[in-house]
N, C-alpha and C positions, 0 to 999 in steps of 0.2 A: 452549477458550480464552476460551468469551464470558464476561463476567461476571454475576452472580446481577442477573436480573430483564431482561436483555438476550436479543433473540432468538436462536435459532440460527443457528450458520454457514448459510449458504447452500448450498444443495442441486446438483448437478451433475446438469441434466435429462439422461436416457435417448437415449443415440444422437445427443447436439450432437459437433460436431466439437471436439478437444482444442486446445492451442495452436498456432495460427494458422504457427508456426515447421514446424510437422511435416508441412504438407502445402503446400511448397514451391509459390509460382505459382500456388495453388489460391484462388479469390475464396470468402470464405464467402457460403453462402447467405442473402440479403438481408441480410446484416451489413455494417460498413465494413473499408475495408481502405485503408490509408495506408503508405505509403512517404517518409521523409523526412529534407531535411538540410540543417539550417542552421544556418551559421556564428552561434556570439554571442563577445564578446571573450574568455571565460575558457571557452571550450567550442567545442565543434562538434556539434550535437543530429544525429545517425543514427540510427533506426530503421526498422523493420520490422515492422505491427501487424494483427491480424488482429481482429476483434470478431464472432464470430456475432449474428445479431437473437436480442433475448429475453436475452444474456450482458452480465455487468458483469465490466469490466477493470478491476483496480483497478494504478494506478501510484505505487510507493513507489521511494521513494531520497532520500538526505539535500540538504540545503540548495545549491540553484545545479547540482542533476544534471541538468535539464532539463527536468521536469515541465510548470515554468509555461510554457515556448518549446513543450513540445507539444500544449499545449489551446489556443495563440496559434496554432501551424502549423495545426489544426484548422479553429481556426475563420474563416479567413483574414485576420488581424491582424497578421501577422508574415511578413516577404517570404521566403520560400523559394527556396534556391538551385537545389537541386534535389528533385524528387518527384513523387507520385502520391496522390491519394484521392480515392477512388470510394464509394458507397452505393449497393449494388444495382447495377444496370446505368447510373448517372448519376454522372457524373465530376465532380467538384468543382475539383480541380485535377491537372493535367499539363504541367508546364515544356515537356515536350519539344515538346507539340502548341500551346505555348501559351495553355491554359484556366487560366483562376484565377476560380473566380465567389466574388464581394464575398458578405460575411458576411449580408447580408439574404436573400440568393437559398440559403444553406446547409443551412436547415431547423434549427437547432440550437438544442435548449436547454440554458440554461447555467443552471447555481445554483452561485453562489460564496461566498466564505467570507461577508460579508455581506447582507444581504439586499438591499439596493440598493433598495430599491421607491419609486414614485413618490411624492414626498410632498405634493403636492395632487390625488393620488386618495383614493376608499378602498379599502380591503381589495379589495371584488366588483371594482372598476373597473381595479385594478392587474391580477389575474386575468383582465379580459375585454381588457384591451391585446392579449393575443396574437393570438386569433381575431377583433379589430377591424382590428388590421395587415394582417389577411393577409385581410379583406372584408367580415368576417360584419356583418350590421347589428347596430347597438346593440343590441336585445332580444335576438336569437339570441345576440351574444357572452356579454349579460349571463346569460343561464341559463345556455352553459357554463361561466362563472366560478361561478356557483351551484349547479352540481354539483360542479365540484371542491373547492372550498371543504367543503361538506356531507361529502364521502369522507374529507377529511381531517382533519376535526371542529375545522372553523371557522367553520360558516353562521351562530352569532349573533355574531361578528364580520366581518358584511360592510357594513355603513355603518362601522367605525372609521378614523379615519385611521391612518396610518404610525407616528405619534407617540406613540400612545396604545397603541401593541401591545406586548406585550414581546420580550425578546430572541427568543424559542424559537417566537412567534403569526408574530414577521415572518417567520423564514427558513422555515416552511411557506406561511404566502402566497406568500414566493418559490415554493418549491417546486410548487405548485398554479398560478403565475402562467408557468413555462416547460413545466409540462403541461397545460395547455391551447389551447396554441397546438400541439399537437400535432407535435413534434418529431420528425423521422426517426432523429437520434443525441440522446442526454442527455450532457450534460459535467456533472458536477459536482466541483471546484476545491474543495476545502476546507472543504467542506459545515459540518461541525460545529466547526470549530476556534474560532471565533468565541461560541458556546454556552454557558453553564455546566455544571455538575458536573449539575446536576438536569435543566435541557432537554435536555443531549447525548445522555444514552440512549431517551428517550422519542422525540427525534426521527431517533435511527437505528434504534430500531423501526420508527418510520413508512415510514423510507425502505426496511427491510427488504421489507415488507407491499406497497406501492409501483410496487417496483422489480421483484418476484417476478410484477406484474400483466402489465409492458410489456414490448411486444414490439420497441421500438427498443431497437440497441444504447447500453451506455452505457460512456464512459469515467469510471473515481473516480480524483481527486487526491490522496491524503492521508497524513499523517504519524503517523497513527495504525495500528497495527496490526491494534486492534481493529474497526477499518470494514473494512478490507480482507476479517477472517474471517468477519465478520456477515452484509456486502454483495457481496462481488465472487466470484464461481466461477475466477476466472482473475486472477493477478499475475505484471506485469514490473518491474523492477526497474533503476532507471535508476542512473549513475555515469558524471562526465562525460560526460554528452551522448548515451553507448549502452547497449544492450540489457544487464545483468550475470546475471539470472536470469529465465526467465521456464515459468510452467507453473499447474497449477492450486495454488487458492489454499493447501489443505494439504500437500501437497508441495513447494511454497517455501520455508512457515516450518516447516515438521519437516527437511527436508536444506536448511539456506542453502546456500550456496556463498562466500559476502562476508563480511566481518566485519562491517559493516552491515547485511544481512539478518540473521545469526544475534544482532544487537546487540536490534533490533524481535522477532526470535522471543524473546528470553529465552533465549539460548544462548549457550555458551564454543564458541570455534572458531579454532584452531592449522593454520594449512596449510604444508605442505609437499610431500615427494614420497611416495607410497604404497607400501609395502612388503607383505609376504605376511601380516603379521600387525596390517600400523597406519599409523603415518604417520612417514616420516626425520623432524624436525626439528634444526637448529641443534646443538641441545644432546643428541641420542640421540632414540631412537625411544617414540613414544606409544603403546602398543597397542589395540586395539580391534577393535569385528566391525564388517566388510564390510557395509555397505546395497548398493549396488551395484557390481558387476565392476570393478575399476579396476586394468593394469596395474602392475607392480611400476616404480617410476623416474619413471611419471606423474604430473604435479600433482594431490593429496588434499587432505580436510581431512579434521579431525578434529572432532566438535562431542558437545559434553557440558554438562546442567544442571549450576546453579550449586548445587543443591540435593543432585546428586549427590556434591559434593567435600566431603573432611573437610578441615580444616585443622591443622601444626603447627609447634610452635616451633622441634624441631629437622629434621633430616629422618630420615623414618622407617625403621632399620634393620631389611632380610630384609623388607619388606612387598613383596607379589607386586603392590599397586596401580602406577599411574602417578606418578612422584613430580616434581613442575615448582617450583621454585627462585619466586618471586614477590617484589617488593618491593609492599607495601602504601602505597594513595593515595588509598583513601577509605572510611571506614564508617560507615554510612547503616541508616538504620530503612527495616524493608520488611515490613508487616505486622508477625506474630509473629514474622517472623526478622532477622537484621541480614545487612546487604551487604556484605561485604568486596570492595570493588576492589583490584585490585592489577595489575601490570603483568610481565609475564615476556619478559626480553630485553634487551637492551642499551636504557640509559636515554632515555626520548624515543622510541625507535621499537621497541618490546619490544610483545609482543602483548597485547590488554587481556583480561584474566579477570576472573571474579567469584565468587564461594562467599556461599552464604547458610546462614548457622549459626545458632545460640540465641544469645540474652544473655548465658544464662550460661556458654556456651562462650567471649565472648571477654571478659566480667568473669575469667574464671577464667585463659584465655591472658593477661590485661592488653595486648590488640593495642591499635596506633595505629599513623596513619599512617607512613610512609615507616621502617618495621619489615621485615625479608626473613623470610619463611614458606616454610611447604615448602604446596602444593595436592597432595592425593593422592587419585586417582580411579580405581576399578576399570575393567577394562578393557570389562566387559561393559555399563557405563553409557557407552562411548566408541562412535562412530559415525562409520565414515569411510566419505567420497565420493567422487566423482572433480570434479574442478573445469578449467577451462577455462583453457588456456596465457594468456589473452588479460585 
């Protein structure tokens, strides 16, 4: 999934503990572990996170799930109604016992979607802030900003100012400026969203290279996909306020479970209740093979590439495929192929799909929007799940 010149997914070391959900009550070994829940107006943020050391969590989920309320509850920003987080055997916060220690005392570093940096420091002096905060004398701090800087390959940029650096020089200053203060947990918020086309990949290599070094846990924010598979060995998946999917990071986005997850995987996905051969839907039964055991009458999905569906004008007589009813609502260039969106379901709240064809498949159909097609998909391209009543 990474793209051409971008690192590989990120590796799952030998013998780490899997998701933090599986081993109930169980503290990972010198990892964080959070429990939490707080009320915001259009939400209620609850979870339940486990982070081994050495492991990046990455956390997706669309706009207001609660993302930004939970690197707030983290880092102790944000009043907490109820909860727990611990790192290692040192508590950060406990409602019940009354512990909450202020954001200085946390140990955390944060790289957010901006680079924030000082701007009547330079480069080396923004990097030596951490380890001056927390004692080290000026010389001592200054070398360890001048190693990090150097690993990062920015030492002849350590007299420039803030100003003079470009987009892609500051957010690794950041970067170098919250790993040098030696951090117990990493948060990183957004990291590249702020970037362009040409810094973003170069510097989610870096963080790739990085991130593969330390041994503090970290949690990623992002609405990219692609950090998730580069960066993170583990995703959950937030919607209003809780947990929707969570496990490691290839097995999230190859079985979603949300129309949201499979939206970021590049996938179609129809749920219903699962049958012996597919999934009931609304309109008759989808068929497909079984990824995992899922009773018959149980909530399923179904999910299938947009690559794998033919498209037609009428509906296809005697074809043994999938055959799904669709009004068309958008078609879009995507590479070499074109996107046909289309919507299948009662108008306004009908399920979104998508088919990517040729040019000259839909110059030759003459498709346009709000046009009803037939989407037809073999069944052995269909993949159904079991999905969660909740």
């Amino acid at each position: 999934m990474a793209e051409e010149g971008e690192p590989p997914p990120r590796g799952r070391r030998s013998g780490e503990v899997g998701d933090g959900a599986s081993r109930a009550g169980a503290e990972p070994a010198e990892g964080l572990s959070a429990e939490l829940r707080v009320p915001r107006s259009m939400f209620t943020l609850d979870v339940d996170l486990r982070v081994p050391a050495g492991e990046v969590l990455a956390v997706l989920g669309p706009n207001g799930s609660g993302k930004s309320t939970l690197l707030s509850a983290l880092t102790g920003s944000v009043l907490v109604e109820r909860g727990r987080v611990r790192l290692r055997d040192r508590t950060w916060l406990d409602t019940g016992r009354g512990v909450d220690l202020p954001t200085h005392r946390r140990s955390v570093g944060l790289l957010a979607q901006r680079a924030m940096l000082f701007p009547h420091l330079s480069a080396l002096d923004n990097v030596a802030f951490g380890p001056r905060a927390a004692g080290t004398r000026k010389s001592g701090a200054r070398g360890i900003a001048r190693d990090w800087l150097e690993r990062l390959g920015l030492g002849e940029l350590a007299g420039r100012a803030p100003a003079r650096l470009s987009g892609g020089q500051a957010q690794r200053v950041a970067l170098a400026r919250a790993l040098a203060a030696e951090p117990d947990v990493l948060l990183l918020d957004e990291p590249l969203s702020a970037l362009d086309v040409d810094a973003a990949p170069a510097m989610r290599g870096l963080l790739h290279r990085t991130l593969a070094a330390q041994r503090a846990p970290c949690v990623l924010v992002t609405h990219d996909v692609l950090d998730a598979v580069v960066l993170a060995d583990r995703v959950v998946v937030l919607d209003e306020g809780g947990v929707v999917e969570r496990g490691r990071t290839g097995d999230v986005l190859s079985r979603p479970r949300t129309a949201y997850t499979a939206r970021i995987a590049g996938l179609n996905l129809l749920a219903g209740r699962a049958t012996e051969r597919g999934v009931e839907l609304a309109g008759g039964e989808l068929r497909g093979h079984v990824v995992e055991r899922v009773e018959p009458g149980a909530p399923a999905a179904a999910t299938f590439s947009p690559a794998a569906v033919a498209v037609h004008r009428a509906r296809p007589e005697g074809s043994p495929r999938n055959v799904l009813a669709v009004r068309l609502v958008g078609v879009e260039p995507r590479g070499d192929a074109i996107r046909l969106r289309g919507e299948h379901g009662p108008p306004g709240s009908g399920a979104a799909l998508a088919a990517d064809v040729t040019p000259s498949a839909v110059a030759e159909l003459g498709l346009g929007t709000g046009e009803e097609v037939f989407f037809a998909v073999k069944a052995t391209e269909v993949a159904v799940h079991p999905v969660s009543d909740g």
